[in-house]
N, C-alpha and C positions, 0 to 999 in steps of 0.2 A: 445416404443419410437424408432424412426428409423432416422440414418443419411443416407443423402443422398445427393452427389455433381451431382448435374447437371448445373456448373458453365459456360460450354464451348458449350454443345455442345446438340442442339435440338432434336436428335436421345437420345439421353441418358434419355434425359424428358421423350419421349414417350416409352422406354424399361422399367424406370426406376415406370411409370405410378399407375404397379401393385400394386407393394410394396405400395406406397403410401397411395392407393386406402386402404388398407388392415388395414395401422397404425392410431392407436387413436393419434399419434403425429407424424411430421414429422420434423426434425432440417436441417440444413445446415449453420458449425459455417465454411465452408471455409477452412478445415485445416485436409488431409485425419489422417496425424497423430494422433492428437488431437480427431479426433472423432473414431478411432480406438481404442485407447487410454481410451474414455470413454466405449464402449463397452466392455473392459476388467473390468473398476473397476464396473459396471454396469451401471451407467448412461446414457447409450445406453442400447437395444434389440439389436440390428446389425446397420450393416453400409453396404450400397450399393453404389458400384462407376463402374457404366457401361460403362466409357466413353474410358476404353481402355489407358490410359495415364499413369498411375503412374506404375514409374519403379522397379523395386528391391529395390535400394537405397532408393528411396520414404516410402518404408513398411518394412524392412526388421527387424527390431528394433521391432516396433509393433506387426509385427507378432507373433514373441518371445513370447512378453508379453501378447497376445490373447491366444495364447497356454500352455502359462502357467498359464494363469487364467481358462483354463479349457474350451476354447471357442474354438472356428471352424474359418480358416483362410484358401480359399481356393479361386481359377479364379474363374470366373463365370459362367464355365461349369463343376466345382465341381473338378477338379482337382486340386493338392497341387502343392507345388513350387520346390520340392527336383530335383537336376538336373540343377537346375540356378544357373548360376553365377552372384555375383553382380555388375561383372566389364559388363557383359553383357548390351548391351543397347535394351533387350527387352520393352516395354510396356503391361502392364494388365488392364484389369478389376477386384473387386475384390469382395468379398462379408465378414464379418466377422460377428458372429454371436456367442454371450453367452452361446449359448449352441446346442445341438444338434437337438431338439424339434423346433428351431425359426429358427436353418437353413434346416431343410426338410421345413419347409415352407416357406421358401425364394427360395431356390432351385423350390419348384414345380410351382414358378409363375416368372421363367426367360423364356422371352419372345423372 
């Protein structure tokens, strides 16, 4: 089962397309948190958010809790986040993923 926000922005549909293409389920409860969130306790496979917008602040909690549930929490060009500050106003893409298995293959279908 796979979250995915493509709330904003019509590029992100069409990046986001693969994944979709791929999952027996698709969600989007609206709430990056929340569905990262699920991804940790399993109620997600992963969660993909292509749209470039969510900041540090927005993830930075969850990520935690991804990596401590044993889960993969990385941009969406496979890079981690060490080196950011939170007071930073960068924006990302993100991709979070239960395990290592569901993110090589989220990984091999970013477009």
């Amino acid at each position: 089962m796979l979250g995915v926000d493509v709330s904003r922005s019509h590029d992100s549909v069409g990046r986001s397309a693969p994944f979709m293409r791929k999952a027996k389920t698709v969600r989007s409860f609206g709430s990056a948190a929340l569905e990262i969130c699920y991804v940790a306790s399993g109620r997600l496979d992963a969660y993909v958010d292509l749209m470039g917008m969510l900041r540090t602040v927005d993830f930075a909690a969850v990520m935690l809790i991804v990596e401590e549930a044993g889960g993969i929490f990385v941009q969406s060009d496979g890079r981690g986040f060490s080196g950011y500050r939170l007071s930073e106003l960068n924006r990302f893409s993100v991709l979070a993923a239960a395990n290592e298995g569901i993110y090589r293959e989220l990984a091999s279908n970013i477009t």
